[in-house]
N, C-alpha and C positions, 0 to 999 in steps of 0.2 A: 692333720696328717703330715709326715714330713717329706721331705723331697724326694728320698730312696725309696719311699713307700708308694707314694705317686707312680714313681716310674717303673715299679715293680709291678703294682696292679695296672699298671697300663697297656706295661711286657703282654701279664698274664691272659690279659684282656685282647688283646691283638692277634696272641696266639690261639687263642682259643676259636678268635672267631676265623681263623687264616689268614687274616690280613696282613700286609708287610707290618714291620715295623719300625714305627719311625723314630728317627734320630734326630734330635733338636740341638742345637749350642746351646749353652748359657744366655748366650748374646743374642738369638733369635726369638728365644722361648718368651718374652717381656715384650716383643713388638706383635703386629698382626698378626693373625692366624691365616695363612694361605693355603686353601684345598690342595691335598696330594692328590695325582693320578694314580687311577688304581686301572690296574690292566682287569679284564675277563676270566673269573677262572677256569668256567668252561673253554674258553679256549686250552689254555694251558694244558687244564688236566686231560685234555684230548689224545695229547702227543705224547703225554706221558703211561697212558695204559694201553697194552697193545691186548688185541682180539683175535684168536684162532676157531677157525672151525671145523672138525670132519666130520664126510657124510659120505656115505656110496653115489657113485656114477649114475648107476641105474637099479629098478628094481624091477620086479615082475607083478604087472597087478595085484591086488589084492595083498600083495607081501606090505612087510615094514622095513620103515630105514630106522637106523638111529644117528642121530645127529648130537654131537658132541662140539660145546660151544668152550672155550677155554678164554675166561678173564685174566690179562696178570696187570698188578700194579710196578708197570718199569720203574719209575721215577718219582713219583708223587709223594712229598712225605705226609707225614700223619695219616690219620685214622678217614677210609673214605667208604662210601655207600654206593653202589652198582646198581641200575637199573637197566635187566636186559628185558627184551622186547619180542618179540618172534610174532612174523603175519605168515600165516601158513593158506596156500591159494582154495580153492574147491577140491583136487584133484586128492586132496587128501580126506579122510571120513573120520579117523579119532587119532588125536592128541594127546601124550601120557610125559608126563616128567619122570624118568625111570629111576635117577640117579643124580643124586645132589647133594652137598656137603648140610649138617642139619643148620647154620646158619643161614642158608638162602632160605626166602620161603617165594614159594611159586604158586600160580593162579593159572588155570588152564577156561576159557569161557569159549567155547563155541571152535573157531579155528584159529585164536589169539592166545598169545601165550604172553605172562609176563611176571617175572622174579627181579627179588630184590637180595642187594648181596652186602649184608653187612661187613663190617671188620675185614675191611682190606686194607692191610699197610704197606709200606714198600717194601719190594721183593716179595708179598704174597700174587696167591693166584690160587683158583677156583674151576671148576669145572662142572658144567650142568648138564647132562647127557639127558636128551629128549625123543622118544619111541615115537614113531607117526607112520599112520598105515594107511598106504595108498588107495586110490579108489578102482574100477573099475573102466577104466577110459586108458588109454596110449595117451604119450604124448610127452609134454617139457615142462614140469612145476617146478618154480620156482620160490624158494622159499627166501623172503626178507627178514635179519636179525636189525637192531640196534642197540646200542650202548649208549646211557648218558651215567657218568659220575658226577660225585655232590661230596661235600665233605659236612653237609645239614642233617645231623642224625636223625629229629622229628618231619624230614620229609614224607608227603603223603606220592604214592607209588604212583596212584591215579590220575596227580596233576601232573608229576616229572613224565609219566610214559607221553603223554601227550605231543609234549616237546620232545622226542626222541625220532631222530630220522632212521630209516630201514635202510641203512647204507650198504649192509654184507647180508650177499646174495650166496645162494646154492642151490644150484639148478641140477635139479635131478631128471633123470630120464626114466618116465615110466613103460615099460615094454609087455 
């Protein structure tokens, strides 16, 4: 194989898997190979996707809220995968994903909620609007969402929710 090939399927290779890519001299490339630092990409891609939510103040026993969760990809290039999360407390009785683009696909079990969001590029955004119908008690539920992005198309939903913290809250007022 020849030199431009090498470096071309190395390009394509680094790209693919996101990794920086690295730039060698002439005059380097024949001596030792010394490890690059590679930063976190969860970290990065943290800062780079911002997270919106709305939901009513308060509802009235027995009524429902709908909570509207808005993903957008700010900054991240390439092609990335969303896994939102939603812990919903006791104070609610059924869980429905009402409204979602047909790329996410969503799994509703018991008072957990979790969707996976394909094909987000930069400058895209998504939005999962989620119906929940309160219980019979007064008081202040609080409902936990979380985000983790991956740019790993064959990731399993099951093992990434795991790793995902409940960081955005929405505390509603049952009356």
């Amino acid at each position: 194989m020849s030199h431009l090939a090498k470096r071309l399927t190395a390009a394509a290779l680094a790209a693919a898997l996101g990794g920086p890519l690295l730039v060698q001299s002439p005059a380097t490339a024949a001596g030792p190979a010394v490890p690059a630092a590679t930063a976190s990409p969860a970290g990065t891609a943290a800062a780079k996707f911002g997270y919106e939510i709305s939901f009513p103040k308060h509802v009235r026993r027995g009524g429902s809220l709908v909570f509207a969760v808005k993903v957008r990809n700010r900054k991240a290039r390439g092609q990335h995968y969303v896994a939102l999360v939603g812990d919903f407390p006791s104070g609610f009785r059924k869980i429905r994903v009402v409204a979602k683009p047909r790329s996410v696909k969503c799994s509703v079990k018991r008072r957990d909620l979790a969707c996976w969001i394909t094909s987000l590029d930069k400058g895209d955004s998504t939005t999962v609007k989620i119906r929940a119908w309160a219980g019979s008690r007064r008081g202040t539920a609080t409902v936990r969402f979380g985000v983790l992005a991956t740019k790993t198309p064959g990731a399993s939903l099951g093992k990434i929710a795991k790793k995902v913290r409940l960081t955005i809250k929405a505390k509603t007022r049952i009356l």
